[in-house]
C-alpha positions as CSV (number, residue, x, y, z in Angstrom):
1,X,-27.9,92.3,85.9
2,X,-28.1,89.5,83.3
3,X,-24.8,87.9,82.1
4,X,-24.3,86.5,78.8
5,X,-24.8,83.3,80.0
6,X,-28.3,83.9,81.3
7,X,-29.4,85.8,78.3
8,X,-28.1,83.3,75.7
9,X,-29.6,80.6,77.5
10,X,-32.9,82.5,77.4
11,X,-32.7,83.4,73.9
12,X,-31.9,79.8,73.0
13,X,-35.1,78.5,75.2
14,X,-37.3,80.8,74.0
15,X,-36.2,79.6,70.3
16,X,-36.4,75.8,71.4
17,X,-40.0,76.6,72.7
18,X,-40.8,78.6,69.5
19,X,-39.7,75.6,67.3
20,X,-41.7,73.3,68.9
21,X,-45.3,74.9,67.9
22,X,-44.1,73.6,64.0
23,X,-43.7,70.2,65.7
24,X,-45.9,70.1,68.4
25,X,-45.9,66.4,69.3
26,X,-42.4,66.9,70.5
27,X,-43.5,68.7,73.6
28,X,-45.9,65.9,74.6
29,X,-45.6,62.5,76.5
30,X,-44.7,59.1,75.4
31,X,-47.4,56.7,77.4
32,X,-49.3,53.6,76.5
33,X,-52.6,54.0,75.8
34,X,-55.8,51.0,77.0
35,X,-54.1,48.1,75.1
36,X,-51.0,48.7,75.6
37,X,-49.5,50.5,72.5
38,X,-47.1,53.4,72.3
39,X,-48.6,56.9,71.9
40,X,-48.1,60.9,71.8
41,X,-50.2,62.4,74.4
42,X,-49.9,66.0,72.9
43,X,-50.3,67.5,76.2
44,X,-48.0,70.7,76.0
45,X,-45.6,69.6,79.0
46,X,-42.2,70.5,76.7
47,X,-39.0,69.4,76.3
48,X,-36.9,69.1,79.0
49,X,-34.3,72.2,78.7
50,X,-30.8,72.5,81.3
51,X,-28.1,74.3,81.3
52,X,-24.6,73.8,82.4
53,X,-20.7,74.5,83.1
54,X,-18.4,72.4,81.8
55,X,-14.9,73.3,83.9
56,X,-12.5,72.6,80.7
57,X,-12.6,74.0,77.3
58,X,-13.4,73.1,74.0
59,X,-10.1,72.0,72.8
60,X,-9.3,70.1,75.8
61,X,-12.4,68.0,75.5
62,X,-11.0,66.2,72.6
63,X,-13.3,65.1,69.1
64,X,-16.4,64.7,70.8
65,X,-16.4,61.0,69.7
66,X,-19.8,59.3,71.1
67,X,-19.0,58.0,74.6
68,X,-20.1,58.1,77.6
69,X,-18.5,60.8,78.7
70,X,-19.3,62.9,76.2
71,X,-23.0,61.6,77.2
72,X,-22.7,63.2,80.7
73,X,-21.4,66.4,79.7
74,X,-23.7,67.0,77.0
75,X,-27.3,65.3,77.3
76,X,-28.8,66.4,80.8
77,X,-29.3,63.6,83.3
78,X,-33.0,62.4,84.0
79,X,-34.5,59.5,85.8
80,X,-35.9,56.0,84.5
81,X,-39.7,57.0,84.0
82,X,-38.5,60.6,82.3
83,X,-35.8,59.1,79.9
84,X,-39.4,56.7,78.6
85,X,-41.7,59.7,78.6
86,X,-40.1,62.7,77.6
87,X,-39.6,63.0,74.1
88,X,-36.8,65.4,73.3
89,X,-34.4,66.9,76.0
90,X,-31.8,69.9,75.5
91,X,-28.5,71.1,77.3
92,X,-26.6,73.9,77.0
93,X,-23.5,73.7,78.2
94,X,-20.8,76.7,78.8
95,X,-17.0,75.8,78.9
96,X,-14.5,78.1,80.1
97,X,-12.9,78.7,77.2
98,X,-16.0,80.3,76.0
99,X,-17.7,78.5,74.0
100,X,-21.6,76.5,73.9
101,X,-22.6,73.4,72.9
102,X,-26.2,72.5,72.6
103,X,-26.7,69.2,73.3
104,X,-29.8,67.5,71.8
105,X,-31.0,64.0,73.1
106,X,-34.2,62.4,71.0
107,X,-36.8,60.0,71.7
108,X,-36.4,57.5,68.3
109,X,-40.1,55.9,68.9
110,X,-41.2,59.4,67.7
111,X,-38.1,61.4,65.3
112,X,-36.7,59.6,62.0
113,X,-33.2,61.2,60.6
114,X,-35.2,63.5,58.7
115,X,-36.9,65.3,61.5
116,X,-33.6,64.8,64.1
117,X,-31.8,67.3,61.5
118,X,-35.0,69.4,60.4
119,X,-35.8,70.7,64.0
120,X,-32.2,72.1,64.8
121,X,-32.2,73.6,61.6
122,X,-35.8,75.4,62.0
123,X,-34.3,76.2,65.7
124,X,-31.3,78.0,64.0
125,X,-33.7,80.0,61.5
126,X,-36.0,81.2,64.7
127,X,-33.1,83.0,66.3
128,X,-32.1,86.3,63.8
129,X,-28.7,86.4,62.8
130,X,-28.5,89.9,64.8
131,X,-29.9,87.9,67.8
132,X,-27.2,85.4,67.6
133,X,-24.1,87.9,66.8
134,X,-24.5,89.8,70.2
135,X,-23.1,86.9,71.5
136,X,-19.8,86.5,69.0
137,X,-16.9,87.8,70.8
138,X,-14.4,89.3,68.2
C-alpha cells in the first residue's frame, strides 16, 4: 500500500525528472575535457534525488538561517568526486509535524541566479494544482 510519503516523493521525482528535459544540461556531468577545462558532458545520468525524515518539526527547527546544520538536514550527503560532478542534487525531507521541505543544492560552474529560481518555479508548474492538493491536509 503506498503512503503519502511514498507517493509525494514519487510525484515530486517524476516532476524534478520532467523539469529537467527543458534544461537538459542539468542532468549531465561536470568533467574536464583533453586540456583541462570545465565541461557539461550531457550524458543523461540526472540529478541526484533522496529523501528523508527529519525527527522534529517545522517549528522547532527554528528560521532555517544558512548553517550547517540546516546543510545536513536539508542537502543530501554525497562524497568528494560526486559533490565536483554532479550538477544539481534534491532532498525531500518529511518532519513529523507534517510538513516537506525540498531541499535544492546547485552546481554554480553551471546555474546563474536566474536559472537557480527559473527551475523550481518550472518544477512547481509541472505538478497540477490538483496533483499537489491530494496532499494538503485540512
Amino acid at each position: 500500500m503506498e503512503t503519502l510519503m511514498t507517493s509525494f516523493s514519487r510525484d515530486s521525482q517524476e516532476g524534478l525528472g520532467k523539469a529537467l528535459v527543458t534544461f537538459y544540461p542539468l542532468a549531465g556531468r561536470l568533467s574536464l575535457d583533453e586540456d583541462g577545462r570545465l565541461e557539461v558532458d550531457c550524458n543523461a545520468e540526472g540529478a541526484l534525488f533522496s529523501v528523508a525524515s527529519a525527527h522534529c518539526t517545522v517549528e522547532g527547527f527554528g528560521d532555517f538561517r544558512p548553517s550547517p546544520a540546516v546543510r545536513q538536514l536539508l542537502v543530501p550527503s554525497v562524497t568528494e568526486a560526486e559533490r565536483s560532478s554532479i550538477l544539481m542534487l534534491f532532498q525531500l525531507t518529511f518532519f513529523q509535524c507534517g510538513g516537506v521541505s525540498l531541499g535544492c543544492a546547485l552546481h554554480h560552474s553551471l546555474i546563474d541566479g536566474l536559472t537557480a529560481l527559473h527551475f523550481p518555479s518550472m518544477h512547481g508548474r509541472i505538478l497540477p494544482v490538483a496533483q499537489i492538493s491530494k496532499f494538503l491536509l485540512y
